[in-house]
C-alpha positions in Angstrom: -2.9 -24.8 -20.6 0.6 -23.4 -20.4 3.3 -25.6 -19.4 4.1 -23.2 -16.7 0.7 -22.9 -15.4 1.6 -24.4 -11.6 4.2 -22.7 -11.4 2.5 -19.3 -11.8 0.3 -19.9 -9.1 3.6 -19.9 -6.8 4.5 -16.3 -8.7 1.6 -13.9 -7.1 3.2 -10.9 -5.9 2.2 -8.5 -3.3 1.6 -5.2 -3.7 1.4 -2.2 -1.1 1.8 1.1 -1.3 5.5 2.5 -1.0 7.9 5.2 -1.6 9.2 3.0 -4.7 5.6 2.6 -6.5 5.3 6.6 -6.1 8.5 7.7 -7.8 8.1 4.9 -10.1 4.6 6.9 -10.9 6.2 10.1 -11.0 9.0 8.8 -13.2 6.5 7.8 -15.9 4.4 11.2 -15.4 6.3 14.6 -14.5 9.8 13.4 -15.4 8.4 12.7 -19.2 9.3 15.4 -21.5 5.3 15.1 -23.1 3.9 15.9 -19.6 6.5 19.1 -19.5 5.5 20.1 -22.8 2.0 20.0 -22.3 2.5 21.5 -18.9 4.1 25.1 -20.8 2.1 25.0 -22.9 -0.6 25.2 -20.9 0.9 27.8 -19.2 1.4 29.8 -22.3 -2.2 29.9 -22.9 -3.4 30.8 -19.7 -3.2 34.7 -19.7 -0.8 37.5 -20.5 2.8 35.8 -21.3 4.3 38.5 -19.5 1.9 38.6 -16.2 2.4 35.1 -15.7 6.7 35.4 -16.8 7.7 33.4 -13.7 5.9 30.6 -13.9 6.2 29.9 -17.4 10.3 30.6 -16.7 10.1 27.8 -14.1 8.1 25.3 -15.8 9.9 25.9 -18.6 12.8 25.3 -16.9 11.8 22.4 -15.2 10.8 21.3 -18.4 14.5 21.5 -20.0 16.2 19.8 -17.2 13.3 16.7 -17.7 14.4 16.5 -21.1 18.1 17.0 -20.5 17.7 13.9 -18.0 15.7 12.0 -20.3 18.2 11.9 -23.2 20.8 10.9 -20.7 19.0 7.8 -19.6 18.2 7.3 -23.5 22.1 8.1 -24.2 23.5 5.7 -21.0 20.7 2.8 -22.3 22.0 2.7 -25.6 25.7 2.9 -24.6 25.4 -0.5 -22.4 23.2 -2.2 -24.7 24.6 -5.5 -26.7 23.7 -4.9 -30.2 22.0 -8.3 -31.8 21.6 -10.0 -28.3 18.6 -12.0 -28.3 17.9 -15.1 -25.5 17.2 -18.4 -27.6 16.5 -22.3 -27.3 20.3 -22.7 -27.8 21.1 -20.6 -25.0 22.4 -22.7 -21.6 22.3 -21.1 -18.1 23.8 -22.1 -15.1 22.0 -20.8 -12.1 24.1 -21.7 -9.0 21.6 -21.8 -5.8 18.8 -22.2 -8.1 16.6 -24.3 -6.0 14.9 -21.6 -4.2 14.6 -17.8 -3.9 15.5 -15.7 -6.1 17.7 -18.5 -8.1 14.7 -20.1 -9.3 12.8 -17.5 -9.9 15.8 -16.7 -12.3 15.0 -20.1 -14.1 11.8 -19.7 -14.0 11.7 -16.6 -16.2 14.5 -18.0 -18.0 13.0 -21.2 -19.0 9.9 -19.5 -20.3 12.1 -17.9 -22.7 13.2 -21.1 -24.0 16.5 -21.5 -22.2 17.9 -24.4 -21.1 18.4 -24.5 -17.4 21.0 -26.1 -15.3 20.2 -25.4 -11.7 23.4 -26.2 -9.4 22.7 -26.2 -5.5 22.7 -29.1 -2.4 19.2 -29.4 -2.3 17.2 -30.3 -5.2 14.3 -27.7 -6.5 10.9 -28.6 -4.9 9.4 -28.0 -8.2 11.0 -28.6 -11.4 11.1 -26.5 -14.3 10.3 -27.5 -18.1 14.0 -27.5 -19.6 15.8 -27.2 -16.6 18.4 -30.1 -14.6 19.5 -30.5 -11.6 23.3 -30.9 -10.5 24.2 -31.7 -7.1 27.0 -28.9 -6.5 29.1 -27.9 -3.3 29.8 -24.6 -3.8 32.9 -24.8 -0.9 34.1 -27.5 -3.0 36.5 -26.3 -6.5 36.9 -30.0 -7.4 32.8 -30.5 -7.1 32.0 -27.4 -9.1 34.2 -28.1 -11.9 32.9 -31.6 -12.4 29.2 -30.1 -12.0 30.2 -27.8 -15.1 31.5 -30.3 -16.7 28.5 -32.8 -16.4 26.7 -29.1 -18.0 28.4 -29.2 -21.3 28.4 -32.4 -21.8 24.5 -33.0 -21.3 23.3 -29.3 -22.3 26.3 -27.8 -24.9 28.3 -24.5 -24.5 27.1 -22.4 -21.5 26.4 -18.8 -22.7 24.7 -17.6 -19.0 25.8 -17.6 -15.3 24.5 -16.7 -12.9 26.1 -16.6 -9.7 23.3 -16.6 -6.9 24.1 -19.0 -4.5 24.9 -17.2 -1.0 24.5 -18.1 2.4 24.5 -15.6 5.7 25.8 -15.2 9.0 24.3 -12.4 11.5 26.9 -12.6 14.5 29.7 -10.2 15.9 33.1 -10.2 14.7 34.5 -11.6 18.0 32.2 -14.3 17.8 32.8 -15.7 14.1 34.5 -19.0 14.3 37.2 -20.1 11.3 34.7 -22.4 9.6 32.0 -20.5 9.5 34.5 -18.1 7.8 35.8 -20.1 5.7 32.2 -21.3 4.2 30.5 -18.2 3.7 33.9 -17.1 2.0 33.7 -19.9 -0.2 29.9 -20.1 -0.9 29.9 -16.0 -1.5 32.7 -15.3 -3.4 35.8 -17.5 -4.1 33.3 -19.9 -5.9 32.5 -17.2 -8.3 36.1 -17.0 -9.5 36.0 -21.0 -10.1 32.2 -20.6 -12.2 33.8 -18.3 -14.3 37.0 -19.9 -15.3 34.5 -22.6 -16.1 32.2 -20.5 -18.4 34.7 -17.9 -20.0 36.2 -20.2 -22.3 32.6 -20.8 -24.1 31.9 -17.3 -24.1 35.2 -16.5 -25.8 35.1 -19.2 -28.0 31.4 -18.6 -29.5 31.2 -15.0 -28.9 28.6 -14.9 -26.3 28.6 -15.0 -22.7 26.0 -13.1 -20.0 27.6 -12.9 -16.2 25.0 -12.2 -13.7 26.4 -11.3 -10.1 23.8 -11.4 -7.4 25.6 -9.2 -4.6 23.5 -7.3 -2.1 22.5 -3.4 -0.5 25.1 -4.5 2.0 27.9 -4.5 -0.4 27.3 -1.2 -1.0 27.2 -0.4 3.0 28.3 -1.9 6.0 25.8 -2.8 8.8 26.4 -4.2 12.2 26.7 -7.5 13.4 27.3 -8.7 9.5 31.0 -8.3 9.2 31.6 -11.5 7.9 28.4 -11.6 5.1 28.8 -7.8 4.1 32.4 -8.0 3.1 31.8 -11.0 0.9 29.3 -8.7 -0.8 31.7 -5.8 -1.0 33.7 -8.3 -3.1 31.4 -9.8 -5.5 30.4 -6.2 -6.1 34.4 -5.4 -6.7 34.9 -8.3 -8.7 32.1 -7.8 -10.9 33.3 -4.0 -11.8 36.6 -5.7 -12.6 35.7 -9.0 -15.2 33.4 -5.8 -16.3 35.9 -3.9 -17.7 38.8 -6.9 -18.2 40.4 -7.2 -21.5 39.0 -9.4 -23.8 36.0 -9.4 -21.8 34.9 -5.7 -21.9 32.2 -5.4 -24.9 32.0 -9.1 -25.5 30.4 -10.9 -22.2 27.3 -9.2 -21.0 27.5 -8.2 -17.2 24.8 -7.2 -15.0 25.4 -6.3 -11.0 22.3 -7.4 -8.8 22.2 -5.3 -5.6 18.7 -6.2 -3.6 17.8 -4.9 -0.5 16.1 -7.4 1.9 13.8 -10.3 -0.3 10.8 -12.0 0.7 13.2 -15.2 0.7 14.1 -17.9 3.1 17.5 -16.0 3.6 16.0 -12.8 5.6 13.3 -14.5 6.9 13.9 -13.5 10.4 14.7 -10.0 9.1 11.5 -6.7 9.8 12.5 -3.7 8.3 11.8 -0.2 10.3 9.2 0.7 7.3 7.7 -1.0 4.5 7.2 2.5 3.3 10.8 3.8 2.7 12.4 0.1 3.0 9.5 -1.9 1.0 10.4 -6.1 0.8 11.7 -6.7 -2.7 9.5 -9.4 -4.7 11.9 -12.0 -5.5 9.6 -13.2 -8.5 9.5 -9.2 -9.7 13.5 -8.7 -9.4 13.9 -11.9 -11.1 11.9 -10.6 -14.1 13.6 -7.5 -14.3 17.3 -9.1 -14.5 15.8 -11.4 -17.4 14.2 -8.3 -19.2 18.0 -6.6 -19.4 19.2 -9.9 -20.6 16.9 -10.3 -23.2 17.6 -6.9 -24.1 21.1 -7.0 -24.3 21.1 -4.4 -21.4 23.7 -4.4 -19.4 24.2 -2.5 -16.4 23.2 -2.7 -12.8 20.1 -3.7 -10.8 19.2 -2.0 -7.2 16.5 -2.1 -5.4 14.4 -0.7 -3.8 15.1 2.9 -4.3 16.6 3.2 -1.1 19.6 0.6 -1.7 20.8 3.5 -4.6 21.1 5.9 -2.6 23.3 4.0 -0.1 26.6 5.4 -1.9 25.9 8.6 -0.6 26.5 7.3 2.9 30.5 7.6 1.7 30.0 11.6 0.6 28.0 12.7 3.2 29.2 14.8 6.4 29.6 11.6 8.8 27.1 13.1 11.5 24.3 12.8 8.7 25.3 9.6 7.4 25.0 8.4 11.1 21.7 10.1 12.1 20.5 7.9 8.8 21.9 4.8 10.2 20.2 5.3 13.3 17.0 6.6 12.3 16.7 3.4 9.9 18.0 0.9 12.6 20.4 -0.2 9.7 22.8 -1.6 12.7 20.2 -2.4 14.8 18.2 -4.6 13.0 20.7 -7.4 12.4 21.8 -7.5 16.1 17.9 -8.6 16.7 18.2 -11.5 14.2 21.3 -12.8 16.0 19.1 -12.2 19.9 16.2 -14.5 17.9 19.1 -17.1 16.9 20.9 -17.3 19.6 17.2 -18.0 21.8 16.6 -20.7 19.1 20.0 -22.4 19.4 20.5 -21.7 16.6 23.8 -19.8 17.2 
């Protein structure tokens, strides 16, 4: 039996029908050059060439613009791929709010890989991982997270992955955030990032290696109500992440991938219900977690959005603004969050 057999009994995903699984479908079937090919030709066949002129002009344009869009995703794939990458026993990653969610789902697939994980959060992982260690680690705290890197490297080596995952979120107007709370989520969200990777960059310079994985959110992308505070900590691990992107001396030489999920069957959004499943399906933490390996292990860098609603959300910025509010209304994209903080505040909890 696998080493990892109880833990894969944890890693059962649902799976329900959704506009994501559909264009996923179609994306393998009618936007694959073969299917267009067989399509005209098919077309060809059937009757007088000249009878049937339209259709075969529109399939066979159709079938033109699915291979023109085909070589670009072949073209883009190859341009962000790290030539030689390959994930190994020697590799060490530091997952920072690995304990749970998507964090140690993260280790999870990483450790089956062979990594070695070091899994820094405040409360330990209910389940432990084969080659992974737990560090106590503050995030709020530069002092605490430098000595938690440091207790890394000297137990595990040179780090080669980070992953910056830890976040923590706050559902409550602007008038009614308090300084502290501020201050934390700031900390937790994004200042702590720039401390983890003035930890790690000097081993990835130094050996030649280095992965940074950035787990932002839909809502750095776009800005919903009632999450003033937790969206624009997102809007900046998203803008720092573009920037150690493309940084000198980092550019080419550190892999980067962007994570932007919409709302995750985690402990995070638990009291969160979406409008539709159908257009705005739950992402499977276990399945996005898998997918960010995947590109690692493939030396693919690049971003990762989901579902296919969260990449569209850019569109809100070039839209007439009439349109781009209907959408915000006909989702409840402002709504939603104001009933979180009602369910809260009836708790106590706010």
């Amino acid at each position: 039996m696998s080493e990892f057999a109880h833990e894969e009994k944890f890693l059962k995903a649902k799976s329900s029908l959704n506009i994501d699984n559909i264009v996923k479908l179609a994306d393998k079937i009618l936007l694959n050059p073969l299917f267009a090919g067989a399509a005209l030709a098919l077309s060809y066949q059937n009757g007088d060439l000249y009878e049937n002129l339209p259709r075969f002009a529109g399939i066979a344009g159709a079938g033109i613009l699915t291979t023109i869009l085909y070589f670009f995703r072949v073209i883009s794939r190859r341009y962000l791929k790290i030539k030689g990458w390959k994930l190994t026993s020697r590799d060490v990653a530091v997952i920072t709010g690995g304990s749970n969610g998507l964090g140690h789902y993260i280790a999870y697939e990483l450790s089956k890989r062979g990594v070695r994980c070091a899994i820094l959060d405040r409360e330990k992982p209910a389940r432990t991982l084969p080659g992974s260690t737990y560090y106590y680690c503050d995030l709020t705290d530069k002092t605490v997270i430098d000595k938690a890197f440091a207790e890394v490297q000297r137990d595990m080596g040179p780090i080669s992955i980070l992953v910056n995952n830890a976040g923590m979120m706050c559902e409550q107007r602007v008038q009614d955030l308090n300084e502290k709370l501020i201050r934390n989520l700031f900390e937790v969200n994004i200042v702590s990032h720039f401390w983890t990777l003035q930890a790690v960059i000097p081993d990835f310079l130094k050996y030649k290696r280095g992965w940074v994985v950035s787990v932002a959110s839909t809502v750095g992308l776009i800005g919903p109500g009632h999450m003033s505070a937790y969206t624009s900590s997102k809007h900046a691990v998203v803008g720092l992440h573009d920037s150690i992107t493309h940084e000198r001396g980092l550019a080419g030489k550190v892999g980067t991938t962007l994570v932007c999920p919409g709302q995750m069957n985690t402990r995070l959004f638990a009291d969160l219900s979406t409008p539709t499943k159908f257009f705005a399906p739950v992402v499977e933490s276990q399945a996005l977690a898998k997918i960010i390996v995947d590109n690692i292990a493939n030396g693919q860098r690049g971003e990762v959005i989901e579902p296919l609603y969260a990449r569209l959300t850019p569109l809100a910025r070039i839209v007439p603004h009439w349109l781009a509010d209907f959408c915000r209304w006909a989702t409840n994209l402002d709504g939603c969050m104001e009933e979180v903080e009602h369910k809260k505040v009836g708790r106590g909890e706010l």
